[in-house]
C-alpha positions as CSV (number, residue, x, y, z in Angstrom):
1,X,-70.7,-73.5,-214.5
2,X,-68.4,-73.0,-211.6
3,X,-65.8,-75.4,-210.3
4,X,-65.8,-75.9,-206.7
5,X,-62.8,-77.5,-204.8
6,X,-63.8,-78.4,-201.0
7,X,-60.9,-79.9,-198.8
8,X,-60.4,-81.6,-195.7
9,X,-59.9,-79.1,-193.1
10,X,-56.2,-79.5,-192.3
11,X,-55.0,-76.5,-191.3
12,X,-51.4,-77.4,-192.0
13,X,-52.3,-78.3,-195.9
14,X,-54.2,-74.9,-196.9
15,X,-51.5,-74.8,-199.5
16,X,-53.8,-77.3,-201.3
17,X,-55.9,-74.1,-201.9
18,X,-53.9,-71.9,-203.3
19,X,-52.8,-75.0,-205.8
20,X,-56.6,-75.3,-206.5
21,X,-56.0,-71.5,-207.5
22,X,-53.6,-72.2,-209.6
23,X,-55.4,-74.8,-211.3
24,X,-58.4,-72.6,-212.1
25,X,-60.8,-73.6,-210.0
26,X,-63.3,-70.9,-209.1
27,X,-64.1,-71.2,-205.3
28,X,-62.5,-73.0,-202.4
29,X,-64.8,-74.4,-199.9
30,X,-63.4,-75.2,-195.8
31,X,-65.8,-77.4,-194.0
32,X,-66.6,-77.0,-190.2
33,X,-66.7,-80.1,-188.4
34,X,-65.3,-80.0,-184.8
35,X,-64.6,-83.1,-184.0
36,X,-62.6,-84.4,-187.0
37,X,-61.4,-81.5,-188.9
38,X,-58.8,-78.4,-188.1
39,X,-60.6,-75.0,-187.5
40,X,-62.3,-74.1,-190.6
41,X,-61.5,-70.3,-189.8
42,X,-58.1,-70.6,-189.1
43,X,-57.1,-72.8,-192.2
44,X,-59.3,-69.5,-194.4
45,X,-57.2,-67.5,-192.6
46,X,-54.0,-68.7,-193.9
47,X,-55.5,-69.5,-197.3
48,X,-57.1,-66.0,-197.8
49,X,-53.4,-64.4,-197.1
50,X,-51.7,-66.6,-199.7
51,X,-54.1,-66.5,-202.6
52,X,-55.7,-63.5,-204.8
53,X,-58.3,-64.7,-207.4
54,X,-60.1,-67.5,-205.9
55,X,-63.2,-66.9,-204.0
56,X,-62.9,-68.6,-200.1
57,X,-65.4,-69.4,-197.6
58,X,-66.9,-72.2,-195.4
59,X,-68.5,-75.5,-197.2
60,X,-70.5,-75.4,-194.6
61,X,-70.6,-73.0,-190.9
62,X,-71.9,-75.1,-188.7
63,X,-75.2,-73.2,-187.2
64,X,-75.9,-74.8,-183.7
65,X,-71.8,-74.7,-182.5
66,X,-71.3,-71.0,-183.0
67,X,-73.6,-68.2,-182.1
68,X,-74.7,-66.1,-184.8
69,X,-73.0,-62.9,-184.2
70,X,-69.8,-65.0,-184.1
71,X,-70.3,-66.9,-187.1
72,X,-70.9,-63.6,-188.8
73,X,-67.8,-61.8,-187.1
74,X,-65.6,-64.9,-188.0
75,X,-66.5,-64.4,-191.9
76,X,-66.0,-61.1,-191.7
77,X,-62.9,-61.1,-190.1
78,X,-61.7,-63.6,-193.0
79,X,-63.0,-60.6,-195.5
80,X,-61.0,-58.6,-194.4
81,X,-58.0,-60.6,-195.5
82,X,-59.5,-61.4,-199.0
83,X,-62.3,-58.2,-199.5
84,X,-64.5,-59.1,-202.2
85,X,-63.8,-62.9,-202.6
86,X,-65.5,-64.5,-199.5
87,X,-68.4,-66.3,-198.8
88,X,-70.1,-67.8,-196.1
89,X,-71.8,-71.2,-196.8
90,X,-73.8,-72.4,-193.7
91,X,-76.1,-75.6,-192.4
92,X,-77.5,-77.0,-189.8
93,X,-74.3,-79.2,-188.8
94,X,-75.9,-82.7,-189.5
95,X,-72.2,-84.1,-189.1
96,X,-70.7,-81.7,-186.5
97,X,-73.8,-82.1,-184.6
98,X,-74.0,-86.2,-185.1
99,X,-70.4,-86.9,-185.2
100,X,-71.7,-86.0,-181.4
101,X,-74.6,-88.0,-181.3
102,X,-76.6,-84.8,-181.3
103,X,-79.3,-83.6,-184.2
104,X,-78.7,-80.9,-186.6
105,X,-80.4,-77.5,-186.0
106,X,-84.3,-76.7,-186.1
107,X,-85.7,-75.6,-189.2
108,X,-87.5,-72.7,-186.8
109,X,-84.1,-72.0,-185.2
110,X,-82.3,-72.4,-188.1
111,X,-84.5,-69.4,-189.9
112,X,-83.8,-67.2,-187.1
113,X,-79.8,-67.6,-186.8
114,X,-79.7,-67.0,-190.9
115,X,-82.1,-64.0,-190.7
116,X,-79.2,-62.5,-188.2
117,X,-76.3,-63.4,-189.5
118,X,-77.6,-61.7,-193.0
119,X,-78.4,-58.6,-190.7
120,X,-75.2,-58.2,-188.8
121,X,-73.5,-59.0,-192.3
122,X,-75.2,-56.2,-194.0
123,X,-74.4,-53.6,-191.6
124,X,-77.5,-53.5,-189.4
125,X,-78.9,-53.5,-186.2
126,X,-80.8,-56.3,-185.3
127,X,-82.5,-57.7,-182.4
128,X,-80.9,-60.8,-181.2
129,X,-82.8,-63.5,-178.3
130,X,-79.9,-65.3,-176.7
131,X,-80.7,-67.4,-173.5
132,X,-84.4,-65.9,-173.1
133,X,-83.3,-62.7,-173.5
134,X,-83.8,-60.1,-176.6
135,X,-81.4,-57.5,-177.1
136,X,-80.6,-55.3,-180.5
137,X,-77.2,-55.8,-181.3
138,X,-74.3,-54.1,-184.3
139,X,-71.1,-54.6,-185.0
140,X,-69.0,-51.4,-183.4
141,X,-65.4,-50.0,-184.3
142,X,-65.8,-50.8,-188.0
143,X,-64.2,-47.7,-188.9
144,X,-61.3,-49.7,-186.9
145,X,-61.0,-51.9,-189.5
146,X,-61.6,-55.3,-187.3
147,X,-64.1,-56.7,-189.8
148,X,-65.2,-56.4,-193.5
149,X,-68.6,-55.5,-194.4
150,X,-68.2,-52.6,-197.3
151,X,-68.3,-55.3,-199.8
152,X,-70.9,-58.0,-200.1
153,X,-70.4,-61.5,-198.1
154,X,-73.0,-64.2,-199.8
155,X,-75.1,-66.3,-197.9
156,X,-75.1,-70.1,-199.6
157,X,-77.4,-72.1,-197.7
158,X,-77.0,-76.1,-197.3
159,X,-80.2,-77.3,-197.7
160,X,-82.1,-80.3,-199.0
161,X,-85.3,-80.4,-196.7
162,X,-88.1,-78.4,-196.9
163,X,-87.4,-76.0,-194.1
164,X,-83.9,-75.5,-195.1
165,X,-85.0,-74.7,-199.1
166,X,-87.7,-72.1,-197.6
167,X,-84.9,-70.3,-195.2
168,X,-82.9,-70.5,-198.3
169,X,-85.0,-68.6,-200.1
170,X,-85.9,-66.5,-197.3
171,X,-82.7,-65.3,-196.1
172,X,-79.9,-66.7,-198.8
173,X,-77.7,-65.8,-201.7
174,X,-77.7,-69.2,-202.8
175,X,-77.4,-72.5,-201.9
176,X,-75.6,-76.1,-201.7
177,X,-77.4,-78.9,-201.9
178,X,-75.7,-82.4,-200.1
179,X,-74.7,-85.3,-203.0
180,X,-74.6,-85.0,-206.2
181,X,-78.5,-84.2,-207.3
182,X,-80.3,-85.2,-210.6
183,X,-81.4,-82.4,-212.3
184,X,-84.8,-82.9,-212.0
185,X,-84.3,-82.6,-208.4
186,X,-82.0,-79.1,-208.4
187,X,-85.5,-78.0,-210.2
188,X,-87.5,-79.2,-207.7
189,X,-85.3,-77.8,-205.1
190,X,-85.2,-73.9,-206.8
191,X,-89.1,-74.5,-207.1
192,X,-89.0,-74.9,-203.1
193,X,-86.4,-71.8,-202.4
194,X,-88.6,-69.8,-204.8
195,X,-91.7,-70.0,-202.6
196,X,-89.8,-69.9,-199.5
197,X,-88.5,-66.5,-200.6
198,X,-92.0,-65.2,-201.9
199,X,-93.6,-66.2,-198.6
200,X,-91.7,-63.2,-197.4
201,X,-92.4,-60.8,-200.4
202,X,-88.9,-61.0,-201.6
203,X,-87.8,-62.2,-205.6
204,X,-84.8,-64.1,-206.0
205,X,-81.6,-62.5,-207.4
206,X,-81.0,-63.2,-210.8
207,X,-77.8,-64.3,-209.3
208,X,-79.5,-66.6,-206.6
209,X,-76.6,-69.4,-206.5
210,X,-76.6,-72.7,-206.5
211,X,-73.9,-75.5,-206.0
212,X,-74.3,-79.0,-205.4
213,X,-71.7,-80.7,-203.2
214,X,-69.7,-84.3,-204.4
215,X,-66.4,-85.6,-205.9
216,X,-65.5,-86.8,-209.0
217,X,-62.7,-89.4,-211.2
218,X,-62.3,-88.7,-214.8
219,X,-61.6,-92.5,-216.2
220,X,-58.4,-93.3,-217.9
221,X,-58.5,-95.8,-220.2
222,X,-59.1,-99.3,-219.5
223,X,-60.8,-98.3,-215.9
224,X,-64.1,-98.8,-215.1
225,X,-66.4,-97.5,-211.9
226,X,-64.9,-101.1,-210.2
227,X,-60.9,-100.3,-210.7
228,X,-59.3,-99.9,-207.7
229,X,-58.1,-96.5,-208.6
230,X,-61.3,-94.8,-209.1
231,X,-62.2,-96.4,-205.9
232,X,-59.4,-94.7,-204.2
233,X,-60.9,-91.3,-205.3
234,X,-64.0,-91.3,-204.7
235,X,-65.1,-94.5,-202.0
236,X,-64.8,-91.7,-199.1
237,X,-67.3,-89.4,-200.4
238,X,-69.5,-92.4,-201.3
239,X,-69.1,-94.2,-197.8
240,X,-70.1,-90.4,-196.3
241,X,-73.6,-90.5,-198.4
242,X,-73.6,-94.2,-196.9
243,X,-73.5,-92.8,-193.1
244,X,-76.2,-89.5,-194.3
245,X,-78.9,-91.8,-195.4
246,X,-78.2,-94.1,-192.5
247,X,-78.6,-91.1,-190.1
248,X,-81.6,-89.7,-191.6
249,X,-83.2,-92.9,-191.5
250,X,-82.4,-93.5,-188.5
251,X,-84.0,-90.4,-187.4
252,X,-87.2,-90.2,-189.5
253,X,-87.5,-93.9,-189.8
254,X,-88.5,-93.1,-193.9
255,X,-86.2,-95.6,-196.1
256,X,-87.8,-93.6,-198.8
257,X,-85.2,-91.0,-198.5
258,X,-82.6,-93.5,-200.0
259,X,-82.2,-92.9,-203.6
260,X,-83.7,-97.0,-205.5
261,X,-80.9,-97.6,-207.3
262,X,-78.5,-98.3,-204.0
263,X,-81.2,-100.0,-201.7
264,X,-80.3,-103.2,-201.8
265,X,-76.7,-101.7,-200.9
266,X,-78.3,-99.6,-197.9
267,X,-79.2,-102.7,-196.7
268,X,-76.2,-104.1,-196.6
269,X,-74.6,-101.4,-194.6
270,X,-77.1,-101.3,-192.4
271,X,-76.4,-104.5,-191.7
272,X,-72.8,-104.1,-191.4
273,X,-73.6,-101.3,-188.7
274,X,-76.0,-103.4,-186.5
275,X,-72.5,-105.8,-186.4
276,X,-69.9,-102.8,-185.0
277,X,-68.0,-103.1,-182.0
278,X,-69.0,-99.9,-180.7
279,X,-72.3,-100.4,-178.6
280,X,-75.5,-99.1,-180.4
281,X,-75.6,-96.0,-177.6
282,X,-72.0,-94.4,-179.0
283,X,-72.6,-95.6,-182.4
284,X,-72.3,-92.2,-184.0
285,X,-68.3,-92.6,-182.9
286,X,-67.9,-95.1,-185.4
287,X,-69.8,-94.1,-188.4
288,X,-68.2,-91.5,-189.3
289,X,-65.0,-92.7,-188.8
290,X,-63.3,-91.5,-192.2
291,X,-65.8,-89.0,-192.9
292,X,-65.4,-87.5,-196.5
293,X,-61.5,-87.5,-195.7
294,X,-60.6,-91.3,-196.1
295,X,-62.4,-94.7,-196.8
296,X,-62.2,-96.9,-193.8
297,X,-60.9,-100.4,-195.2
298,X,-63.8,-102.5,-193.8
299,X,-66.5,-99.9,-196.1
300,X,-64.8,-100.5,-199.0
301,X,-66.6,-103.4,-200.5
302,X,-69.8,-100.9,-200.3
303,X,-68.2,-98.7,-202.9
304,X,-69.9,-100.3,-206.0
305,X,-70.5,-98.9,-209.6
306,X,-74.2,-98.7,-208.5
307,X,-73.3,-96.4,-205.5
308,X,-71.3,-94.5,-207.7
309,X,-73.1,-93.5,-210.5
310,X,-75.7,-92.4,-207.6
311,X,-73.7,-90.1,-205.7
312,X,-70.1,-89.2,-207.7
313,X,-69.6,-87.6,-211.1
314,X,-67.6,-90.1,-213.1
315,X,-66.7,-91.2,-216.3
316,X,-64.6,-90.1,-219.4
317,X,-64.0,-86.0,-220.0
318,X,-67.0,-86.4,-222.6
319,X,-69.1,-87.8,-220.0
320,X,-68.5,-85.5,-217.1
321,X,-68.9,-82.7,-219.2
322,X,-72.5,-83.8,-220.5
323,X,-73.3,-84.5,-217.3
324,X,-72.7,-80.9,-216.3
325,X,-74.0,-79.1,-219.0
326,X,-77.4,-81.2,-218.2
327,X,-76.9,-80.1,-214.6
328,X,-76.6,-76.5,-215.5
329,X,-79.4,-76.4,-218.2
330,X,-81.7,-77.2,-214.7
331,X,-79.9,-74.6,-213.0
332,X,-77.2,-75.9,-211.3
333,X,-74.0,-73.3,-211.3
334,X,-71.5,-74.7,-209.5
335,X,-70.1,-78.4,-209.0
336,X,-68.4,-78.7,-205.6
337,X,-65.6,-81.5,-205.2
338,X,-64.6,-83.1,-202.1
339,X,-62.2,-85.6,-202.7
340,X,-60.4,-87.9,-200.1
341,X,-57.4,-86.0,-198.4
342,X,-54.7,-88.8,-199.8
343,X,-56.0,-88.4,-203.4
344,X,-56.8,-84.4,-203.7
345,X,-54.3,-83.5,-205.8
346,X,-54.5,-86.1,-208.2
347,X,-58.7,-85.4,-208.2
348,X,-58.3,-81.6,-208.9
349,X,-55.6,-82.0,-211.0
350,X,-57.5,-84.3,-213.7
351,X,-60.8,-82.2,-213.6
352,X,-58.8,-78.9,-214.1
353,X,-56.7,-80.7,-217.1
354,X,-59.5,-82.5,-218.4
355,X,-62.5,-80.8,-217.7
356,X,-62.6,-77.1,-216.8
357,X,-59.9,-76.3,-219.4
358,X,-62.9,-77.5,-222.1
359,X,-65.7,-76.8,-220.2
């Protein structure tokens, strides 16, 4: 199992990587989110020139707000800072594209801009349709030295619906699945990648990685999931699965999607949203206020054990670490941690003590 450590994109904290580094946390994951974060490249940038072991890349590219030769140009150019330790992880922006009260990518579209950016990233020439028009396109000058491409830059995927899973398999080195899935989900989700890549002829790598994406509080004693500290670590990341499965509701109108034990919950928020200030039209400006970097005060009482144990990995050092080993024996390889921005340190700082030194 690999340990994950995802931050807030603020580019004047990517010291908080290279303390993640230090801590012995395998990868460090920048998200790309326009509208509330710093540049995800820019903070990679700095971070890639003041670490040396930990693997960096973006958790996730954002598909639809960057064309795909300059997503794969951008990661590149990071590469070339940190050769051998980069990685692009990439989706189809369902918060960068929201938090405009826009949709996420296609699935078709989608397919397309991965099957390029793999191209351009392995060196190739490949025929690229921008605006109507279809033209073959390579990266030149690399004997310059602009870019990075002599060692391998992974593909991990974010992807939970079918059309994602089948690109994943298709076109990626792996993949990241939103929320902290049950294993007998990650199994149903490797089934999915599995025929999405042999629809195309091609066998997974034995390598084929996967990582699941959500944050985590190791109890102290006395605590339980209601104490106001554990709270404090993880109520952003649960009020962010809060504004997901109110989006995809909203969108495919399936209440299905929500996971049982948190419906009553669900409904709850929902009604709290129907009750915003913000008229029904701009909406998407208030839900994700706070977005995976802080809990807004008035979405605090929705932080409940029962949400939780859904969406977070809590509980003793004993308990984490059973839960992982159950994750990994249904072929989960990586736990990814994005922890509120206020209580980062103290987040990484328990699971590197208490958990990945034992692991």
């Amino acid at each position: 199992m690999k340990f994950g450590a995802m931050v807030a994109t603020k580019i004047d904290d990517w010291k908080l990587l290279a303390e993640c580094e230090a801590l012995g946390f395998d990868h460090g994951w920048v998200p790309d989110s326009q509208m509330i974060w710093s540049d995800c490249y820019a903070t990679l940038a700095l971070a890639a020139a003041n670490t040396s072991r930990i693997k960096l890349g973006t958790g996730v590219a954002i598909a639809p707000t960057r064309l795909a030769p300059v997503t794969a140009h951008s990661i590149a150019s990071i590469a070339r800072l940190a050769p051998g330790r980069v990685f692009l992880g990439i989706g189809t922006g369902h918060t960068a594209m929201r938090v405009m009260g826009m949709r996420p990518m296609k699935p078709g579209a989608f397919r397309e801009y991965l099957r390029v950016v793999r191209g351009l990233l392995a060196g190739e020439e490949v025929d690229y349709t921008h605006d109507g028009e279809t033209r073959a396109i390579r990266f030149l000058h690399r004997e310059r030295g602009f870019i990075e491409l002599d060692r391998p830059i992974p593909i991990w995927v974010a992807a939970n619906g079918p059309g994602a899973l089948a690109a994943a398999g298709a076109y990626g080195d792996g993949r990241i699945s939103a929320l902290n899935e049950p294993p007998d989900m990650t199994r149903g989700s490797l089934a999915a990648i599995a025929a999405g890549a042999a629809k195309i002829g091609r066998t997974l790598p034995a390598d084929f990685h996967t990582a699941a994406l959500t944050t985590a509080v190791v109890l102290r004693p006395g605590e339980t999931l209601a104490s106001e500290r554990v709270i404090d670590a993880v109520g952003s990341q649960v009020a962010a699965a809060l504004h997901y499965c109110w989006e995809g509701v909203q969108q495919s109108g399936d209440s299905n999607q929500v996971p049982p034990s948190v419906r009553g919950l669900f409904a709850e928020y929902c009604e709290y949203v129907e009750k915003m200030e913000t008229p029904p039209e701009k909406r998407y400006l208030q839900i994700h206020e706070g977005h995976c970097s802080f809990l807004v005060p008035e979405e605090r009482r929705f932080v409940t054990p029962a949400a939780i144990r859904t969406w977070v990995l809590a509980g003793t050092p004993d308990e984490i670490i059973h839960q992982l080993r159950e994750a990994e024996r249904a072929g989960l390889r990586e736990i990814t941690l994005l922890p509120p921005m206020d209580h980062a340190r103290e987040v990484f700082a328990d699971i590197a003590k208490h958990v990945i030194e034992r692991y």
